[in-house]
C-alpha positions, 0 to 999 in steps of 0.5 A, a space after each residue: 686633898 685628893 679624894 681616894 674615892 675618885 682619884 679627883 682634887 677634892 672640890 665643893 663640886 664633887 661633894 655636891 654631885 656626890 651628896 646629889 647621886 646618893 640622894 636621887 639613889 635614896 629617893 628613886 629606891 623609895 619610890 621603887 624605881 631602881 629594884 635590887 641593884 638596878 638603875 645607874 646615875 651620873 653627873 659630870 664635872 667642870 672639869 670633863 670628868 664624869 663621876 658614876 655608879 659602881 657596877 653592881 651597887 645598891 641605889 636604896 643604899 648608895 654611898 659616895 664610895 660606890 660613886 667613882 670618876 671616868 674620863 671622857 672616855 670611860 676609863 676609871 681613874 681609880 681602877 674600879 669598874 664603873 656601871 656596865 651601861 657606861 657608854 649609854 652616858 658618854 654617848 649623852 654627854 657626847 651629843 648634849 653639851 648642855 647636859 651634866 646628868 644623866 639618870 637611868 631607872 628601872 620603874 615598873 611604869 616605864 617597863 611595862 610600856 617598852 614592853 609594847 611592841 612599839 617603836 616610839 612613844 608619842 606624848 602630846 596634850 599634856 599640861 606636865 610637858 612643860 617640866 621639860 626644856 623649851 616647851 611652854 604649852 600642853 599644845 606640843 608633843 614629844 616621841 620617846 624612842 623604845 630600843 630593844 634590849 641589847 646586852 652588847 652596851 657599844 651597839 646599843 648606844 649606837 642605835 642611840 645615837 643614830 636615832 638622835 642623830 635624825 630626830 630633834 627634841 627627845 627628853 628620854 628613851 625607853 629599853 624594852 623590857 628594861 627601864 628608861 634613860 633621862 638627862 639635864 643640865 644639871 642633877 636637879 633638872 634630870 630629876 625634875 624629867 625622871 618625875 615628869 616622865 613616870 607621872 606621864 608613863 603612868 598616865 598612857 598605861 591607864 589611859 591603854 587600860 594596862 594593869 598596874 
């Protein structure tokens, strides 16, 4: 049975990842993470396609017909337009052959920090690190990089990628002004980052005495 949804072979996969997206979207929604339309999820498939956000959609209410499937390269396979930061994810699954989600919100934590004016965030000392892949000590440190905001998405996912291209290890990326990017194996495990990654933005903004 083909699902009219994604224009995919209906699967125990797709309704997985389709049950999943809809969560985090549920989820991110009530922790105030993902503001009016904000926000943009995806999880891609054994198959190489890459189910997504509809452009515009309300995370809080997210449904599995505002998911839909791209291919590798961005191209819906049903017609409609899938989120307008949908090179931001491909150039992930693109560089991470390991990683099969990729989780964007727009928390106040992460915004108020990419609105410093500065060009990483250094994270070290901490005992949650250990949430992210390959660390098992607080003894480490990881640098999150903070892009200026760029309305053109292909040159921002440039810079991105450029970036990465130099630096080894990161776990996400900031956007001033704008929210933060994470990724993992699977859906469960960019969640597992997403709530790593705020609990430790939010420990640097009270730390730097920033109003919250």
């Amino acid at each position: 049975m083909v699902n009219q949804l994604t224009g995919l072979q209906d699967s125990m996969e797709l309704r997985e990842r389709t049950e999943q997206l809809c969560g985090v979207g549920h989820e991110l929604y009530r922790r105030g993470m993902v503001p009016a339309t904000s926000g943009n999820f995806s999880a891609r498939l054994h198959d190489g396609h890459i189910l997504i956000t509809e452009s515009g959609v309300h995370k809080g209410r997210l449904q599995k017909d505002d998911l839909l499937a791209i291919d590798s390269s961005g191209q819906s396979l049903d017609g409609r337009r899938p989120s307008a930061e949908t090179a931001l994810h491909l150039q992930l699954y693109r560089r991470f052959p390991q990683v099969n989600a990729v989780l964007h919100p727009h928390s106040v934590n992460a915004t108020l920090l990419s609105r410093h004016d500065r060009p990483e965030l250094v994270l070290e000392g901490y005992e949650l690190l250990k949430a992210f892949p390959g660390i098992t000590t607080h003894d480490t440190r990881i640098t999150i990089p903070n892009f200026a905001n760029d309305q053109d998405i292909e040159r921002l996912s440039a810079r991105v990628d450029s970036w990465m291209q130099q630096h080894d290890g990161t776990v996400g990326y900031l956007i001033s002004g704008h929210g933060f990017y994470t990724w993992g194996e699977s859906v469960n495990a960019a969640m597992r980052h997403v709530e790593a990654l705020e609990f430790l933005f939010e420990c640097e903004l009270r730390q730097s005495g920033a109003s919250l």
